[in-house]
C-alpha positions, -999 to +999 in steps of 0.1 A: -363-549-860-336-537-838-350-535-804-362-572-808-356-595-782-373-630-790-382-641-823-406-673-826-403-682-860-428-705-877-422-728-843-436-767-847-442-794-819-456-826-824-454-858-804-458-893-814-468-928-794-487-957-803-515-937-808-503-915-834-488-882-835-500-850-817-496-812-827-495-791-800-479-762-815-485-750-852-467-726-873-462-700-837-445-669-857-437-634-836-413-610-825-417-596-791-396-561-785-368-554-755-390-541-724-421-552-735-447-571-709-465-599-734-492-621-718-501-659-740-529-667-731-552-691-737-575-725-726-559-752-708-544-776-732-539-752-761-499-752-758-492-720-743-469-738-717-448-758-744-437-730-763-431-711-733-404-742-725-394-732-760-390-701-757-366-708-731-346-734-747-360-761-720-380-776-750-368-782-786-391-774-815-401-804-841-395-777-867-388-739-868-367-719-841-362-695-819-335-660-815-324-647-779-310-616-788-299-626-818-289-663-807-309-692-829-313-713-791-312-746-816-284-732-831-261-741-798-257-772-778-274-777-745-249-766-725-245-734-740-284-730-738-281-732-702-252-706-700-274-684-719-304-688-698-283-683-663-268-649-685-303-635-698-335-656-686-354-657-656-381-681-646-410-677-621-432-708-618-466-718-605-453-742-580-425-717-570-394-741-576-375-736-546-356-756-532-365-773-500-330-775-484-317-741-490-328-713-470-347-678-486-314-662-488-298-691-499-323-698-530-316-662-542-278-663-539-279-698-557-277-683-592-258-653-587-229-681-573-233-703-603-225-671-620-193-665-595-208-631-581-187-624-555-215-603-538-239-630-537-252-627-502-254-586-504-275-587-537-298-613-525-302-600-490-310-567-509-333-581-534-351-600-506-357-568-489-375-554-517-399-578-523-407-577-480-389-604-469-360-592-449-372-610-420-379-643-433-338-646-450-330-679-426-362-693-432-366-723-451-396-728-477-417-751-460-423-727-430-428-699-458-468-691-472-480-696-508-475-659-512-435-655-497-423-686-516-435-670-546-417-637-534-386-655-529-391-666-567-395-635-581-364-625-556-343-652-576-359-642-610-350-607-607-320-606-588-295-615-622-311-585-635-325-608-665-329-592-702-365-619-701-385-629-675-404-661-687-438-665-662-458-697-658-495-692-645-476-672-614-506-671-598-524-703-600-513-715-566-519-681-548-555-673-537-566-639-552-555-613-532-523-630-525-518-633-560-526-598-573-501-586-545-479-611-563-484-594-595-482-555-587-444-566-573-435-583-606-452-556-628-432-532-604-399-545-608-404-551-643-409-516-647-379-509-622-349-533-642-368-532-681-367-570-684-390-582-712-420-603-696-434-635-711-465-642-691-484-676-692-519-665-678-554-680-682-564-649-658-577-618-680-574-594-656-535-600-654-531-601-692-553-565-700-522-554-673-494-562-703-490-546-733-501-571-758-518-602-758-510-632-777-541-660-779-528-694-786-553-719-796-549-755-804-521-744-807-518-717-833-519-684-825-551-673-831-551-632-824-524-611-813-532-575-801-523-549-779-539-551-746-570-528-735 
């Protein structure tokens, strides 16, 4: 398909100790479509996680692969995984991610430098004023709430204009109404920049809110559907 983005395809993990081996992930095949807003979901334990890290190249399937764009991941070494991910991923987390010694501004300018924007501070500062945080820019994450750190993450997410946004339970450290605040700004600038979403939710409300639903469990995927 041409407007495909990300193609899973027939994606294996198992992993052995003394106790014997364990499958978490079983024979994951599908294509997901540039601009499209897909939520896994799925119980706790049922590997949605892990092949999100695969999907982004953090993880390595036992057997099977995975396209960016065109690009088998497994294909490359790590290094050029990681240029790839800086080019065309971004990443918002449950625990945020930030780091503790850089300031707001400073954690959103960190990946446009490693990418040798020159207009680093400009883009950030701009981005952080979208999300609501122009007056919080010197402030450093431990002074920040639940809901601004993860503001300032979906600052940094966004602000590379990404082709994929890859989200982990976004939510799960938010109380709710923080948290669906949270979510009408990354819907919103999903919508605004066309990024394809991956969303890692347990929460039903958030995944009815993308256009299709993939349901992992133990680790195969058990139904995929449009969302209603």
């Amino acid at each position: 398909m041409s407007d495909s983005i990300i193609s899973v395809e027939h994606v294996f993990k198992s992993v052995t100790d003394s106790t014997g081996t364990l499958d978490i992930l079983r024979d994951i095949d599908f294509v997901l479509n540039a601009r499209e807003t897909v939520a896994i979901v799925g119980a706790s334990g049922s590997g949605k996680s892990t092949l999100l890290s695969i999907i982004a190249g953090l993880d390595t399937p036992t057997r099977g692969t995975v396209r960016l764009s065109g690009q088998d991941l497994f294909a490359i070494n790590e290094d050029e995984r990681a240029a790839l991910r800086a080019k065309s991923v971004g990443f918002v987390f449950q625990s945020f991610q930030l780091l503790g010694n850089l300031t707001a501004l400073e954690n959103v300018m960190l990946p446009l430098e490693l990418a040798d924007r020159r207009d680093a501070r400009k883009a950030a500062t701009e981005m952080l004023a979208r999300v609501g945080l122009s007056e919080r820019l010197g402030h450093y994450p431990k002074v920040l709430s639940g809901g601004e750190q993860q503001r300032v993450a979906l600052a940094r997410a966004f602000v590379v204009k990404p082709a994929v946004l890859l989200a982990d339970e976004p939510t799960g450290s938010l109380d709710f109404a923080t948290g669906e605040k949270v979510m009408e700004l990354m819907f919103d600038l999903n919508r605004e920049q066309g990024t394809t979403l991956v969303l890692v939710t347990h929460d039903t409300a958030i995944a009815t809110r993308c256009d299709r639903r993939i349901v992992i469990e133990a680790g195969q995927v058990l139904a995929t559907a449009l969302a209603s």
